[in-house]
C-alpha positions in Angstrom: 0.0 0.0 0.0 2.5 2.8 0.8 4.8 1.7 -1.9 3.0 4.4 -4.2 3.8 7.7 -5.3 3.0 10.4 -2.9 0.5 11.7 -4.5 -1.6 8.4 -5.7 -2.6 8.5 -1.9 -4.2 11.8 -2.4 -8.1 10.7 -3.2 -11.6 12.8 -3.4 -13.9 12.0 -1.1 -15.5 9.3 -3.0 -12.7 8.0 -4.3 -11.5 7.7 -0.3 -14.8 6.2 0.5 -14.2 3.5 -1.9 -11.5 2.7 -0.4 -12.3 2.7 2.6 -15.3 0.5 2.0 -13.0 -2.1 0.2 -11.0 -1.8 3.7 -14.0 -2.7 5.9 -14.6 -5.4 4.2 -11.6 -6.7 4.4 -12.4 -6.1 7.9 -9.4 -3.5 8.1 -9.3 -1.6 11.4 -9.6 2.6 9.5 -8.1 5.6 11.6 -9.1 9.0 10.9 -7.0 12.5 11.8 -7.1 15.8 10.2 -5.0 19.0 10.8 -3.5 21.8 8.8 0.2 20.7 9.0 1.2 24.0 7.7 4.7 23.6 8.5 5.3 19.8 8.5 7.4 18.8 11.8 8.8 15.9 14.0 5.6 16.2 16.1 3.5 15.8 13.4 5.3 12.8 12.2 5.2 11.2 15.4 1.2 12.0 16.1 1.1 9.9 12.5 3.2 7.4 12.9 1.3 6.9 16.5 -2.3 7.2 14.8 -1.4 5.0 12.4 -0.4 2.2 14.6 -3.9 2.4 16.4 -5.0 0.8 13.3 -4.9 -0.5 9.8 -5.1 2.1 7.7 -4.8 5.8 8.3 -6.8 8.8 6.9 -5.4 12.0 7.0 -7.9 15.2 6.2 -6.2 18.7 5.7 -7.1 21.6 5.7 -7.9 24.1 2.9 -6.0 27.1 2.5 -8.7 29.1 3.2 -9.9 26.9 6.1 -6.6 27.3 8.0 -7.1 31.3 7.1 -10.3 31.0 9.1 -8.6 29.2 12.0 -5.3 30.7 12.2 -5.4 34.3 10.6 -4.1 36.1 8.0 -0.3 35.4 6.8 -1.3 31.3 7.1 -0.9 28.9 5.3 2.7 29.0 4.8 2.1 26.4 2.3 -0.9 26.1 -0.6 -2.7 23.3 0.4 -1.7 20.7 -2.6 1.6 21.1 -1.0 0.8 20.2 2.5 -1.2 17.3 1.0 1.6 15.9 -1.0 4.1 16.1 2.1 1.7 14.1 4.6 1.0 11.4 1.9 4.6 11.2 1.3 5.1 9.6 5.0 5.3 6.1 5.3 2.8 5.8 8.1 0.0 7.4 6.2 -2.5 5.6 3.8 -4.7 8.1 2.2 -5.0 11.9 2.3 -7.7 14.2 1.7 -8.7 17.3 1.5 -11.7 19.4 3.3 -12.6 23.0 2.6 -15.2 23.1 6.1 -14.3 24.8 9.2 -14.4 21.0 10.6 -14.0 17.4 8.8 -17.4 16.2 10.5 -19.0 15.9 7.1 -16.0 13.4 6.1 -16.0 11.7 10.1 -19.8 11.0 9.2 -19.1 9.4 5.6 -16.0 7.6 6.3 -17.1 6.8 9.7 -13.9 5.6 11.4 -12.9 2.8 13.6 -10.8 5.4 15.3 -10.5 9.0 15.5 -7.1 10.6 16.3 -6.2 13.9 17.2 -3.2 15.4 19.3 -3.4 15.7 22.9 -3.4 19.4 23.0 -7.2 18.8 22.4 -9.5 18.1 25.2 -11.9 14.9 24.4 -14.3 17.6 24.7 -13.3 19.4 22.2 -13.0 16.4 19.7 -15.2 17.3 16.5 -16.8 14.1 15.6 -16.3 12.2 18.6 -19.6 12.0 19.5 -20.5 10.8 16.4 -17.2 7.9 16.0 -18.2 7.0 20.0 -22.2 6.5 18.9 -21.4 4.1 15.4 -18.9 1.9 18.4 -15.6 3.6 17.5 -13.4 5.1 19.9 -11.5 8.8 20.5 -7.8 8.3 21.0 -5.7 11.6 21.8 -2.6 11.2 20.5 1.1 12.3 22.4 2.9 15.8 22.1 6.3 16.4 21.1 7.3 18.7 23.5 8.8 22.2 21.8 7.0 20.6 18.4 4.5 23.2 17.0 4.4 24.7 14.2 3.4 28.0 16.1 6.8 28.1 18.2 9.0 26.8 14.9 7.4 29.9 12.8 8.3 32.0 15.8 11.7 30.9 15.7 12.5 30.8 12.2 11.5 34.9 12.4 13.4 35.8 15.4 16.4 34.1 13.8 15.3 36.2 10.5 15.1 39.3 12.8 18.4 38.6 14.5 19.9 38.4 11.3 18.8 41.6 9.6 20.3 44.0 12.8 
């Protein structure tokens, strides 16, 4: 499965629900995330690498461009979207990649309808779009580890302090 090309794991939504029908049925366990990675980083490897071995397969939604806008402000992305998608289906750990344009991937939680949701431990179960939803269908919520000093927040402010330093 991960043999391919990075971006042959890059589906549509129907195209990912085919598959992950043909998974099911193979009675494959299917783990779902979703995030922006905006600036892909050792923690975001690791909360993959750790999703994915919750399961058999692992979904990863991202973020639009103009969805991360809407969540983290103007001057973000860093990175157009077909980008970010091509760099988190290029990791070993991850089995298909796609795309969501909503402030939220409950549309694609509900279709796909995960064994497993995933998402990092700097979310509160509470806080866990879909979980409800995954919990209801028999699934189960697993927050997944930090990397401490790993976020893309704190690497963007480093990378312009050093920029800052280096302009005086």
């Amino acid at each position: 499965m991960n043999s391919l090309c990075a971006r042959d794991k890059i589906l549509s939504i129907d195209a990912l629900a085919r598959r992950v029908a043909r998974a099911r049925r193979e009675d494959l366990r299917i783990v779902f995330t979703n995030g922006c990675f905006d600036l892909l980083h050792r923690g975001h490897l690791r909360s993959l690498e750790e999703a994915r071995a919750l399961g058999d397969r692992l979904v990863v939604a991202v973020n639009s461009d103009a969805s991360v806008r809407r969540a983290k402000g103007p001057g973000r992305p860093l990175r157009r979207a077909a980008i970010r998608m091509e760099l988190v289906a290029g990791l070993a750990c991850v089995d298909w990649v796609v795309g969501f344009g909503a402030d939220t991937p409950l549309r694609l939680i509900e279709r796909l309808r995960p064994d497993v949701l995933a998402k990092g431990g700097d979310w509160a179960l509470d806080e866990i779009v879909g979980a409800e939803q995954v919990r209801s269908w028999g699934g189960c919520v697993e927050r997944l580890s930090l990397v401490p000093g790993e976020r893309t927040t704190l690497e963007l402010a480093r990378i312009r302090a050093q920029s800052r330093a280096k302009t005086r």
